[in-house]
N, C-alpha and C positions, 0 to 999 in steps of 0.2 A: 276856952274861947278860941276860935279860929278864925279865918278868912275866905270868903268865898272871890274870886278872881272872874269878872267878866265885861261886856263892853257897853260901855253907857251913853247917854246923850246928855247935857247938862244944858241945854237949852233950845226950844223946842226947832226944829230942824236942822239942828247942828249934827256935825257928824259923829259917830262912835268913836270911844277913845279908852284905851285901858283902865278899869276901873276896879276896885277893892275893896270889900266891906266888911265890918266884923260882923260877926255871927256870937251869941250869947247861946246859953245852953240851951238845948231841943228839948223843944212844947215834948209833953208827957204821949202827947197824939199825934206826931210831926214824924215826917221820916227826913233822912238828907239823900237826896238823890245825884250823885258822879254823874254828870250830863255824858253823853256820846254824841247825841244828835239834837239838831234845834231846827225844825222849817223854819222857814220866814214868810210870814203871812202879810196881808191887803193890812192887814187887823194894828200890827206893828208900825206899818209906817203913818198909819192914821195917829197913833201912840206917839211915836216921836213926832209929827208933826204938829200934835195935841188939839187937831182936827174936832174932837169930842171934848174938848173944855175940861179932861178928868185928868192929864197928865201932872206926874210930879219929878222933878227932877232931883239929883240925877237920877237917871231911867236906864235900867238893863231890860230890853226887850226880849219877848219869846215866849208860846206857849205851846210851841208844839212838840214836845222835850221827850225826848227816848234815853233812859238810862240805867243803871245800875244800884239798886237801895244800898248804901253805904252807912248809913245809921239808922237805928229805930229806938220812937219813945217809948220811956219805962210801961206806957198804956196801951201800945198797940198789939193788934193781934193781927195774923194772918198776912202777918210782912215778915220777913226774912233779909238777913243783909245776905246779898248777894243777886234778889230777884231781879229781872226785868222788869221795868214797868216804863209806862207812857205816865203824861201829863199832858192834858189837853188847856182849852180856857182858863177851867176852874179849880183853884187852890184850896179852895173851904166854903164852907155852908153854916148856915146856924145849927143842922141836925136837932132842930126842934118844929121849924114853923110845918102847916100842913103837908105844904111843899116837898119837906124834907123827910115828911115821915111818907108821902106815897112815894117816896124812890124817885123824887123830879127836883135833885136838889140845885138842877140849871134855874129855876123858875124861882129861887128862897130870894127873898127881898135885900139880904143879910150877904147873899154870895159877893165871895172873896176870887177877881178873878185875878191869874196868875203874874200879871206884872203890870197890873192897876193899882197904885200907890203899894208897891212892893217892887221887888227888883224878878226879873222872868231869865230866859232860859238862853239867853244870849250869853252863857257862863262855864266853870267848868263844874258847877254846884246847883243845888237849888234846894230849899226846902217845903215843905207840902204838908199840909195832912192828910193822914195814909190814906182815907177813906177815897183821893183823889189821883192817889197813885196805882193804877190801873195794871195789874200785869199781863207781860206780853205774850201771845203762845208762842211759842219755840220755832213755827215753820216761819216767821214773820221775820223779813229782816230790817237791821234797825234806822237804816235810812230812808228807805220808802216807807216806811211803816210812821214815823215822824208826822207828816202832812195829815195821814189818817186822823191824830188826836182834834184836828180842828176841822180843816177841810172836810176830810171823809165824813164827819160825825156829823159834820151841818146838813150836807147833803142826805145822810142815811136816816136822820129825823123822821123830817115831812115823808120819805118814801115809806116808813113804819107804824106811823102813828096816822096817816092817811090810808091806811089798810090796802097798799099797792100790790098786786097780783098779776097771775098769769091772763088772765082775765083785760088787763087795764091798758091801758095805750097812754104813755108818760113824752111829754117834751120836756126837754132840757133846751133853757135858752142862755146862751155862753159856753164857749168851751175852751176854758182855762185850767186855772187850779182847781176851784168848786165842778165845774163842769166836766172835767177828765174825769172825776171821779164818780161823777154823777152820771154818767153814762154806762158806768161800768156798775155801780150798784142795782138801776133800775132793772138793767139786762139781767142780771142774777134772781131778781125780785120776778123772773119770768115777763115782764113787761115788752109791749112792742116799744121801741125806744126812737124818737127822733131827735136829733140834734140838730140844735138852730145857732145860724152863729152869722156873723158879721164878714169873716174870713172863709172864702169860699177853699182856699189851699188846704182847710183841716178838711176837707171830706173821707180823703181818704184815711186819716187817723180817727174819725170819728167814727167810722164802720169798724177799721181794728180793735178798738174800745170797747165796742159791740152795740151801735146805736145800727138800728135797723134802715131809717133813712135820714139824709143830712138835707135840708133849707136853708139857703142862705137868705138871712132877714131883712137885706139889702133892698131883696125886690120885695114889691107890697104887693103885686101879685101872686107870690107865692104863698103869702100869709093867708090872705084873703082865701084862695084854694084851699087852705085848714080849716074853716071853717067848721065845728061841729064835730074836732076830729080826735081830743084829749080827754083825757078824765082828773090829768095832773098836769100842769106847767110847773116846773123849779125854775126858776129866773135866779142864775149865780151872779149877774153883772149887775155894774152902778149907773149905767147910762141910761138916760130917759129913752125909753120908747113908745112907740104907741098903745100904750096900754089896753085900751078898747079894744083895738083888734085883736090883741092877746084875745081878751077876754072872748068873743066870738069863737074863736077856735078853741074851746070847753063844751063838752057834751056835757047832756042834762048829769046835777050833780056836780059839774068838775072845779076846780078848784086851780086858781092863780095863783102861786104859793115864791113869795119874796123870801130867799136867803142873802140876799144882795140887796143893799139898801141903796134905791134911786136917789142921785142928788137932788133932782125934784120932788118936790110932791106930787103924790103921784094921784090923778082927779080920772076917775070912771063914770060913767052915767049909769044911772041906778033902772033902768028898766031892762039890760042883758043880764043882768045879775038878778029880777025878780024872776023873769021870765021863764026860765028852765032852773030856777035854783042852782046858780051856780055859786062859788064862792070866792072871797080873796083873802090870806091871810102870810102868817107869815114865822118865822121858824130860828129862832135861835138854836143851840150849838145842842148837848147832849148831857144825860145824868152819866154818874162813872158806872150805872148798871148797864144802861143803853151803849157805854163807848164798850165796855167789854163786851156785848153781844156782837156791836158792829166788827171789833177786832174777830172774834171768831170766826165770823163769816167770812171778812175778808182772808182770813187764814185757808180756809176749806174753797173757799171759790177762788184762790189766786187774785186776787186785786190786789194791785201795787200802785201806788202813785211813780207819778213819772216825773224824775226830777234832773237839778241841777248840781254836783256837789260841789261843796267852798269849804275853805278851812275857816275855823269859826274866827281866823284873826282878817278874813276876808268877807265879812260880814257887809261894808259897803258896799263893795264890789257888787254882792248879790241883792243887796238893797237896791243897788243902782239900777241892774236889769229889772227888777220890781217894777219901779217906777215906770220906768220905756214900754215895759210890758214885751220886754225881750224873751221870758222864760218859756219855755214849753218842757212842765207847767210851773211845778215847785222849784223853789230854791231851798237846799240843806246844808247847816253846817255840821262841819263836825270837829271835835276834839281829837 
């Protein structure tokens, strides 16, 4: 038996505060993974807030975990102590439902995610099943590379399984953590890229990213102007906007796509959506096949998230810019 050491919340918006758990001996399937790095995600302070009604405390947050295999069960194959790996959302799967047998064990009914009634990555430890410990390739370093296991994966989804091309003309609406990244994946994906955002001062960061032209959403003129002009919208942010007119600006085909869940409900009128068959749908995070594809790419095309770094006993601190919406884009701790 040992101790995993990390920082917890023990009541729902309370602050973190040094926390210590015992660990019984590791599942037959289970690796232990020596944390390095931990983003801090929208996703976490929803968690300590218990925003979603699923928190239990006390709570060690984090899933965006880069670190070092330190143990492995008597059952696992194709882990090694000493590999790098990531840990994104998802801790485990049933490995039986259909789900899990076509390689999409994000969608198993059964999924176990990484610090949902479990303790996450806000530690200097974690444990996993290996099948969810993701290794990292070598050109990737391990604190930008962090943000990828959640962020990057959300956004590199819908751009994949939407069969996005050189072909395609992709908006991206936010350009924060999901949206930094999503401008830089589209671009690689050969896409003509725009970025839409609220904040007309990221223009010039959002052409460095590689978005071909920047709108600010401010003006409804502008929008209006797009009309007819996407094949894919990602929508990374929580704010209500005018949805409809999103939807107008979808060429025949295109497709409204939510990674960011409006605090509204969000209400469309059903004749632009028959009209030219458009669509709205919406994209959770990635299988561990899909997050090692996306790592590779990001390896060979240079994507890095762009972060903040904190010492992982500085974990408020970075939580607190969260919140203000201070970060440009990530926050990472580290050990």
């Amino acid at each position: 038996m040992s101790f995993i050491q990390g920082y917890a919340v023990h009541a729902a918006g309370a602050e973190l505060l040094p926390f210590k758990y015992k660990t019984g001996e590791l599942n037959p399937y289970d690796v232990e993974v020596r944390i390095s790095h931990c983003g801090v995600c929208h996703s976490d302070a929803h968690l300590i807030d218990n925003d979603w009604g699923i928190s239990q405390y006390p709570l060690i947050p984090g899933h965006e975990i880069v670190g070092m295999v330190s143990a492995v069960g008597s059952a696992v194959l194709g882990l090694e102590v000493g590999t790098r790996v990531g840990i994104g959302w998802q801790a485990n799967s049933c490995g039986r439902c259909e789900w899990c047998r076509k390689g999409e064990e994000n969608l198993c009914a059964s999924a176990q995610p990484t610090c949902v009634h479990r303790h996450g990555g806000f530690a200097d430890a974690i444990r996993v099943n290996a099948r969810f410990a993701v290794p990292l390739p070598e050109s990737l370093e391990s604190d930008t590379t962090a943000p990828l296991l959640c962020a990057g994966i959300t956004v590199y989804s819908p751009l994949r399984s939407l069969g996005i091309n050189p072909t395609s003309r992709v908006g991206i609406i936010g350009l924060g953590g999901l949206g930094h990244l999503a401008v830089q994946f589209a671009r690689v994906f050969g896409a003509e890229v725009t970025a839409i955002s609220t904040s007309a001062s990221k223009e010039q960061e959002a052409r460095e990213l590689g978005a071909h032209h920047f709108v600010n959403s401010r003006e409804s003129k502008s929008i209006k102007e797009l009309t007819g002009s996407f094949d894919l919208i990602i929508s990374t942010i929580t704010a209500d906007l005018d949805w409809a007119a999103f939807v107008q600006t979808l060429r025949p085909h295109g497709t409204l796509c939510f990674v960011g869940a409006p605090e509204k409900p969000i209400s469309l009128p059903g004749f632009p959506l028959i009209s030219v068959q458009r669509s709205v749908c919406g994209s959770n995070t990635g299988s561990p096949g899909r997050i090692a594809e996306m790592l590779d790419v990001a390896a060979r095309h240079n994507i890095r998230a762009r972060i903040e770094s904190f010492r992982m006993s500085e974990a408020n601190q970075a939580l607190g810019r969260l919140r203000k919406g201070q970060l440009r884009y990530r926050a990472v701790l580290g050990n």
